[in-house]
C-alpha positions, 0 to 999 in steps of 0.5 A: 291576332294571329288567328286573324293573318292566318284566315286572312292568308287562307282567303287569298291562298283560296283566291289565288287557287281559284283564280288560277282555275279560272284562267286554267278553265279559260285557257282550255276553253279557248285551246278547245275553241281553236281546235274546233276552228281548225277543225271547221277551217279544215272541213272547208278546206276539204269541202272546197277540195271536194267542189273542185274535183267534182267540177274537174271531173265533170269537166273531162266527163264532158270533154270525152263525151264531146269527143266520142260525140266528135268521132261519130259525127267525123264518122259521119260525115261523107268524105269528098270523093277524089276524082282522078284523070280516069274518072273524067275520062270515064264521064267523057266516054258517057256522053256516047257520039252522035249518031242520028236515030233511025226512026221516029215515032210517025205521031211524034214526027207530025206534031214537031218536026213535019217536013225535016228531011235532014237531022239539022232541020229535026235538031232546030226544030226539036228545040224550038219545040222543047222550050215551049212544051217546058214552058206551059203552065202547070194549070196546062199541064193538069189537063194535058198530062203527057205534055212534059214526057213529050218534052223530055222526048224532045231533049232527047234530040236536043242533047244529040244535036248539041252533041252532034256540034260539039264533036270535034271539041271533044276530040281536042278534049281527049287528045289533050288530056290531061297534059292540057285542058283545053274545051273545058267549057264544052265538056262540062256543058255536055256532063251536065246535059248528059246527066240531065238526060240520064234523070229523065231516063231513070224516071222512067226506068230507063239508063244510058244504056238505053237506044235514043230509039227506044228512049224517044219511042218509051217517051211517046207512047206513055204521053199518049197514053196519058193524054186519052183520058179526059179531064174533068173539073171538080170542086175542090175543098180548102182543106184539100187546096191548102194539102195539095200547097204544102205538098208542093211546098215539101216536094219544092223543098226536097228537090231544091236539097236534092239539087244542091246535093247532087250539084256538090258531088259533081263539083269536084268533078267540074273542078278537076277538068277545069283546074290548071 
């Protein structure tokens, strides 16, 4: 009897040993598990960390770059010029004053202004003459390439007869500067007149500084050289014909830029002698 409680006794002792294993095996087990979460929650931790810091530093990578980009745009950019009281002054003196030139070319005398004894006569005459000759055609102008630099003969007297009417509005001018702005309109229609004049002059290698003699006489011997020869019709392919219109095309596109550039540097200029 007592052999059987004993074997009963070490059963439930051997039970309650290895249940106590099991639950101590489970216990490790789980603490294990919950290290590696932690460990996996960690790394993520580390990871999101790791993604942020990446982005922040592209970030500001990016926003340096932007602006070193920034600094050598600004650097650039054409600042706008300051134009001062003796900057207009010195445009004004430019317009020079009007004196009637002492000769003409003889060819040029008979073909514009035939008959004029006085420089009014020549003046009306010479623009009248000068709309027409800027009016023709370019199909006019092919066959009778020196027709242009004819005309820009004739502004050459255009421009002295505007300035020859404008004269005492210029005295007003100068004699009010800068305390007062009076004739403005006047002024800024001569600059402008003026540095048409001057463009012309330099297409053909010559400046301000040039005499309106020796402007008017360079003007008619290169229209007349230009008119000797003699224009000859040719068949001109497609190929050729859609060449020569997208060259204008350029040139037109080109010179409109040019304009609108030039017109932005004069008009700080205009700005300052009409501003109150």
């Amino acid at each position: 009897m007592k052999q059987i409680f004993l074997i009963i006794f070490l059963t439930l002792l051997l039970f309650n040993i290895s249940q106590g294993d099991e639950t101590s095996n489970k216990q490790k087990e789980l603490e294990t598990k919950i290290k590696l979460l932690e460990k996996e929650l960690e790394i993520e931790k580390l990871k999101k960390e790791l993604e942020e810091q990446k982005k922040a530093n592209e970030s500001k990578k990016n926003g340096e770059n932007l602006k070193s980009s920034n600094k050598k745009q600004n650097k650039n950019i054409k600042k706008p010029t300051i134009i001062g009281d003796d900057d207009v002054l010195k445009e004004v003196k430019l317009l020079g004053s009007f004196k009637e030139p002492e000769r003409y070319p003889e060819s040029f005398k008979e073909e514009f202004f035939k008959g004029c004894k006085k420089f009014s006569c020549i003046g009306r005459k010479s623009t009248e003459n000068m709309s027409k000759v800027f009016a023709k055609s370019q199909k006019y102008n092919l066959k009778n390439p020196g027709n242009q630099i004819k005309g820009m003969a004739l502004f050459e007297i255009y421009y002295l007869n505007v300035l020859r009417k404008n004269e005492k509005k210029i005295d007003i001018f100068l004699e009010n500067w800068p305390t007062e702005k009076k004739k403005t309109k006047e002024i800024i229609k001569l600059i402008k007149l003026n540095k048409s004049r001057e463009k012309m002059r330099n297409a053909l290698g010559m400046d301000l500084n040039t005499s309106v003699e020796d402007a008017i006489e360079i003007y008619s011997i290169m229209a007349n050289f230009l008119n000797m020869g003699t224009p000859k019709e040719q068949k001109i392919s497609k190929e050729l014909k859609l060449r020569n219109k997208f060259l204008e095309d350029y040139k037109s596109v080109v010179s409109k830029f040019n304009s609108q550039f030039k017109s932005y540097e004069n008009e700080n200029l205009y700005y300052q002698i009409e501003k109150k």
